[in-house]
N, C-alpha and C positions, 0 to 999 in steps of 0.2 A: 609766660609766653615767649615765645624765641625767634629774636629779632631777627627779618630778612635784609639784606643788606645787599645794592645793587649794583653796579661797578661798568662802566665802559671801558675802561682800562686793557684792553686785551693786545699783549703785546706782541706774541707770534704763536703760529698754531706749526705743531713738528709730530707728525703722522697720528696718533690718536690724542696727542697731548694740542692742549689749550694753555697757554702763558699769560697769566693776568698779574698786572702792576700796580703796585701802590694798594696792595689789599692788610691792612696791619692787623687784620684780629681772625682770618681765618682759620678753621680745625683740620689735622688731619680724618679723612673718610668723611671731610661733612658736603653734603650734599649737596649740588650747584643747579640750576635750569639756565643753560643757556637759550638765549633770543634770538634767533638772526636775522636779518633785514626786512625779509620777508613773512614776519610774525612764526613763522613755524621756531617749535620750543624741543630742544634734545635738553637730554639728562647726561650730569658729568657727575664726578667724584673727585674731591681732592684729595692729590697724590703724594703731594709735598708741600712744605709753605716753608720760607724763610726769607725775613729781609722784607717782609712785604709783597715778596713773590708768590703766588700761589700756583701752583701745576695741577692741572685739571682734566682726567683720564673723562673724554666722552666716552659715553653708550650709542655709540652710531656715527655713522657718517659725517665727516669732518668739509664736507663740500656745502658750497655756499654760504660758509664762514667768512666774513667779508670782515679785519681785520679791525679798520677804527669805528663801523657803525654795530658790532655785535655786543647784546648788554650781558653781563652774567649776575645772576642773580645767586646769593650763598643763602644755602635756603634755616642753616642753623642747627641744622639736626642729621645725624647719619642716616646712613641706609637699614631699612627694618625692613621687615619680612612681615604681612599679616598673615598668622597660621591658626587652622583650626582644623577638627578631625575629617573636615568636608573633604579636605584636601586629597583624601586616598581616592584613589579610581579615575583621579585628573592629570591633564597632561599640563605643562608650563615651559616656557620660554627659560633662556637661560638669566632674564631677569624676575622672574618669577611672577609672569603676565600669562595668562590665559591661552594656550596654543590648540586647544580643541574644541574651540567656539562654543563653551559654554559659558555660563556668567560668571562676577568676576566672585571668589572666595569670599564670605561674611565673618570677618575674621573677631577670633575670638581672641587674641590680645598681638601685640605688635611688637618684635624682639626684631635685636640688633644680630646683623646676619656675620659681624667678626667671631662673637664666640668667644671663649676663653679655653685652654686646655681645662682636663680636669682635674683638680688639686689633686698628686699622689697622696695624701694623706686621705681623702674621702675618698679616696679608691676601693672599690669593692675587689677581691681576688678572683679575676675568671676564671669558672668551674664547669661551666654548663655544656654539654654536646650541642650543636647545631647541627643536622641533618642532612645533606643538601644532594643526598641520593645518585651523585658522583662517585662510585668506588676509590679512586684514586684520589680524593680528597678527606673521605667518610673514613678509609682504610689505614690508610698512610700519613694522610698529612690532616688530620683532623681541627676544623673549625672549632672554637669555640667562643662562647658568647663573651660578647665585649673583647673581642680580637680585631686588629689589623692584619691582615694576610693578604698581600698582593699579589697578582698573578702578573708574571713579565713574560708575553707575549712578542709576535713581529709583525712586519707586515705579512697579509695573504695567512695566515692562520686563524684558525675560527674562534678566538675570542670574544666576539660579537654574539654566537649560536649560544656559548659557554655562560655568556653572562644572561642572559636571558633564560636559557636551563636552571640556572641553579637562583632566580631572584623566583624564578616557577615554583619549584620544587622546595626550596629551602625551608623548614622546618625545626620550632625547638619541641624535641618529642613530648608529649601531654598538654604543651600550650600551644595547640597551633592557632588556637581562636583567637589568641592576643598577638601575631606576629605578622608583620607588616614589611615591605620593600621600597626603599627608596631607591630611585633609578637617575643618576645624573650622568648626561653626555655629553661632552665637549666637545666642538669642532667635527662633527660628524658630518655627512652629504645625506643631502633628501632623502636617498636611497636606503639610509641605514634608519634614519628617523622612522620612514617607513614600516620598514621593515622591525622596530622595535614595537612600537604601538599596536602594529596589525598581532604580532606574538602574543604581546602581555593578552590582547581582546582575546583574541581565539582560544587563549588555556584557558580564561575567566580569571585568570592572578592579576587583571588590572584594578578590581573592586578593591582589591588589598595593598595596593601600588600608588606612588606619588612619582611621576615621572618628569622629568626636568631635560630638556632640549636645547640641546646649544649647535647652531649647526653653521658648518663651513664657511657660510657667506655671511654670516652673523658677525658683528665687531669683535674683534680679538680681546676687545678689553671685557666683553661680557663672558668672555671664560674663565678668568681672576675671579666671576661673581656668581658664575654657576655651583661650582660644588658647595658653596660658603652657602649659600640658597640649600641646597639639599641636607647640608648636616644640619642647619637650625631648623629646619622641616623634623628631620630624624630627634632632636635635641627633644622637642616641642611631644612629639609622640611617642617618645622613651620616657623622659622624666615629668611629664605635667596627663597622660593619657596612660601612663604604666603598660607601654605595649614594647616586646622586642623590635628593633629594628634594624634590619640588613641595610648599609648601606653601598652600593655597588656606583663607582665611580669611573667611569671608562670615556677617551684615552686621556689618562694625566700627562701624555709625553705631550697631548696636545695644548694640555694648562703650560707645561713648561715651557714649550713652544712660547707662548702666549706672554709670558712673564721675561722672556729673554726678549720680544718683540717693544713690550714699553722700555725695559731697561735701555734698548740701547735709544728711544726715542729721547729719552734723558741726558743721552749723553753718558751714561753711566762708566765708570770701568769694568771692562770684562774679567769673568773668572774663568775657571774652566770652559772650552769649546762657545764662549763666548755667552755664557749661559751667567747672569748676575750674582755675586758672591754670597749674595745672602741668599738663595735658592733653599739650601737645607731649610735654614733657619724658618723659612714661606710655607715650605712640604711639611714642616713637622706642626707649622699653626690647623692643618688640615687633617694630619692623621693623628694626633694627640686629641682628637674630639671624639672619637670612638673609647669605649669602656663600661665600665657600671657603676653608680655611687652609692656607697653604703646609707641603705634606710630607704634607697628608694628601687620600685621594681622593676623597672624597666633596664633598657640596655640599647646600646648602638652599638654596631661591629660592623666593620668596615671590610669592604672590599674591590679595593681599586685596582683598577687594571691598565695595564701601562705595553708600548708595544716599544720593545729597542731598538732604536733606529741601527741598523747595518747586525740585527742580532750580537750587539755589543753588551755584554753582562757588567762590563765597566765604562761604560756609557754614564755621564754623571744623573742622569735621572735614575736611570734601575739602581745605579750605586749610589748615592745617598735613600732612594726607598727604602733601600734592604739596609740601612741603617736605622733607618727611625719604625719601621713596622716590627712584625714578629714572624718573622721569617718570610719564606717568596714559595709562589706555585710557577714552576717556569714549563710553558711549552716548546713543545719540540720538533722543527723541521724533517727532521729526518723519520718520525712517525707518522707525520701528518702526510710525508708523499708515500706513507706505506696504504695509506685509507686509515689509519687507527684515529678515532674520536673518541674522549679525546685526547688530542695527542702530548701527554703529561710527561715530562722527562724526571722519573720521580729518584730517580738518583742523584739530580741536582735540587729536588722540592723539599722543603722544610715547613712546620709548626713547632714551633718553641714552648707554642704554650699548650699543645696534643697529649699532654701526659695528665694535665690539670681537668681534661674534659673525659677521656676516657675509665674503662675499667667498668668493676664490679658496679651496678647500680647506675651507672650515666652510657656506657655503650654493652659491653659483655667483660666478664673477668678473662678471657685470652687476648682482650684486642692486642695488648704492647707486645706480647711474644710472638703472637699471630704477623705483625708487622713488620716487625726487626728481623722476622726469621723470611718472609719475603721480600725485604730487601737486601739481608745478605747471598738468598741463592737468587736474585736477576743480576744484582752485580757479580757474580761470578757467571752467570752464563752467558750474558755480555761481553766479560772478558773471551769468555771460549771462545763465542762467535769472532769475536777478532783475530783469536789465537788462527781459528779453522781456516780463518781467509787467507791465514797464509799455508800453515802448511795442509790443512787439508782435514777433514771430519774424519777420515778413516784413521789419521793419527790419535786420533782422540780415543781413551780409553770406555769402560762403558759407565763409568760413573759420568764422565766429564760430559758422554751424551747426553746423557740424563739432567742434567744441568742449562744444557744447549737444547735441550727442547721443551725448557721448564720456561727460559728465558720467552720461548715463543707463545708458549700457552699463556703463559703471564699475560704479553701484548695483546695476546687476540682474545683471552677471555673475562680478565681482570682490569685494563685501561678500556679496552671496547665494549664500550656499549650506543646504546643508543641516542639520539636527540632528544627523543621524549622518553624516556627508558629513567624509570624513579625508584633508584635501589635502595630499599630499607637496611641497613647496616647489619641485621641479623644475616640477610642475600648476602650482601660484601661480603661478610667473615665465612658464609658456607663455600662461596667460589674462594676463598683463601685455601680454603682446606682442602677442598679438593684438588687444587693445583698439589697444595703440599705431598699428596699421598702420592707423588710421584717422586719425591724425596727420599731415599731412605732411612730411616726412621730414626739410625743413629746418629744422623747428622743434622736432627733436628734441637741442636744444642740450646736456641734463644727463648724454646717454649716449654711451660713444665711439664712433668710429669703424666701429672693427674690432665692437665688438658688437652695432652695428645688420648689418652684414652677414653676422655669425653667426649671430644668432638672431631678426633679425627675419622673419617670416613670408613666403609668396612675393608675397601677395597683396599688395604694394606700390603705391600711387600711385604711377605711373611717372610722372606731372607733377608731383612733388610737388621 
């Protein structure tokens, strides 16, 4: 049994932190209930200990903390999480409390919400297509299981619609019975909470959903303890229930946010833009929990979504993501004032790990020629279009037109599509080709042979 131990000692409180003296045997992340005068009990976490000093991150409101009569109690044991299959079709707090007035989870065992990454040795090799009925993700930059792929976002662009889309639609094709969403938000306004939970209800994808709410007015320090909540959820229903799971994490800029706001309550030294030097080191304890373990069936893939402050791509949060994930989906301003949803800037988007999920037998045997041969003719009609603004379309010869309004069909009929609009990758690859067959035929270098005469459309340039 594990001793509580209770302390008056509290020697100054500095914006979410609590300072308590003369504590010799406290743990880092073990769990505290503070007392305050008035018998009301908040919950902390300790954050640091040395010297006897113990640092002690509340879960709430740091008012009417009355310095020498507040007791803190160290309760002995870290923060766990009770989880059980109940848990899909429920909404939750960012401390993983009950936020849709139903009762409280009957859990079926009690894991500690730090986690570990997963040994690269009992790494399984992610092979698996994930679905997510997005062409511009399905087409180009393909999911697969047991991936990190983040999407960097700004403000005022619709990654909100987009995350909700694809936690709807997302599918591993033949097990959709076993495939499940976790949904964690951070720092969000009413308005967005709203408008998430009302989504998930009305598709009916919330029966299949575990949703996690952290919202604006919420303590700051409960957003270091939201997505840590959502992967031991995902953890729990991947390897002990053998179910896939999506995990979708949106806004991380706001976690960062969040972890720059204790560091400097510390006192800390700043690192870049004032953001704590161990920042990487914190983002990679979060996206190194996504993967698969050899021998067992499940799977977590991750999909966090982060919004760049001043649409900075070397902004230290999108730049170290795009270090520790496997590759980025970036959105794009200048599409999104065109009307195009959604608005993918896929000449900046990558999957690294796209080549391991597709092909013969996991998407179709043309996806990679099919792909590489539409992103070499948008990047080239993109170029034209810039070329044309200056000197003029009529300069342009009639190949180069052809290119310059391939770039356009591209946008309006390959990134556009719908809100609810759920395109099965065979749809993707057929709107591929038929864009293509505006291409002349000899310039279709990156696709073979036999695949242009299998699936390319009838409508051929027969001069081509």
């Amino acid at each position: 049994m594990r001793m509580i131990k209770e302390y008056q000692t509290v020697d100054q409180v500095s914006g979410p932190l609590l300072f308590v003296k003369d504590v010799p045997n406290s743990a880092f992340n073990e769990l505290v209930e503070i007392i305050l005068p008035n018998g009301e009990r908040v919950k902390g976490q300790v954050l640091d200990t040395s010297k006897g000093l113990a640092v002690v991150q509340i879960f709430g409101q740091t008012t009417g903390i009355d310095v020498p009569t507040t007791r803190v109690r160290f309760l002995g044991e870290t923060m766990r999480l009770g989880v059980s299959e109940d848990m899909l079709g429920r909404v939750f707090n960012g401390l993983g409390e009950p936020r849709d007035n139903g009762p409280a989870v009957v859990a079926e065992d009690k894991i500690d919400i730090i986690g570990q990454a997963i040994n690269p040795y009992s790494r399984a090799l992610p092979s698996d297509f994930i679905q997510t009925g997005v062409s511009v993700i399905d087409g180009m930059n393909t999911l697969v299981r047991g991936q990190k792929l983040p999407i960097f976002s700004g403000a005022g662009l619709p990654h909100n619609e987009l995350a909700v889309q694809i936690a709807r639609q997302a599918t591993v094709p033949g097990q959709e019975s076993a495939f499940a969403v976790v949904f964690a938000a951070m720092g969000i306004t009413f308005e967005e909470a709203h408008f998430f939970m009302k989504s998930f209800e009305k598709s009916g994808a919330l029966d299949r959903t575990v949703l996690f709410l952290n919202l604006a007015d919420d303590p700051s320090v409960e957003r270091i303890i939201t997505p840590r909540m959502a992967l031991t959820t995902a953890e729990y229903l991947a390897f002990e229930k053998d179910m896939h799971v999506l995990v979708i994490l949106t806004d991380m800029t706001n976690y960062a946010e969040a972890l720059r706001e204790i560091a400097s309550a510390r006192n800390e030294v700043p690192g870049r833009r004032g953001y704590p030097g161990y920042m990487y080191t914190d983002l990679s304890t979060i996206y190194e929990r996504a993967g698969m373990i050899k021998g067992r069936k499940g799977s977590v893939t991750q999909f966090p979504i982060l919004t760049m402050p001043g649409d900075d791509k070397t902004h230290p949060i999108p730049d170290l993501t795009g270090y520790i994930t496997e590759g980025q989906l970036i959105l794009d301003r200048g599409l999104h004032r065109k009307g195009i949803y959604p608005p993918f800037d896929v000449l900046q988007s990558l999957s690294r790990l796209m080549n391991l999920g597709i092909g013969k037998g996991k998407t179709r045997e043309d996806h990679r020629g099919v792909a590489d041969q539409l992103y070499a003719a948008y990047a080239e009609g993109k170029d034209l279009r810039a070329l044309s603004a200056v000197v003029g379309e009529e300069a342009l010869s009639e190949r180069d037109k052809k290119y310059l309004k391939f770039a356009d069909e591209y946008e309006k009929k390959f990134i556009q599509q719908g809100l609810d609009q759920n395109r099965p990758i065979e749809e993707t690859l057929s709107i591929a080709w038929d864009l293509l067959s505006g291409v002349p035929e000899i310039e279709l270098k990156r696709v073979k042979k036999e695949f242009i005469e299998k699936y390319k459309p009838a409508k051929v340039d027969a001069r081509a």
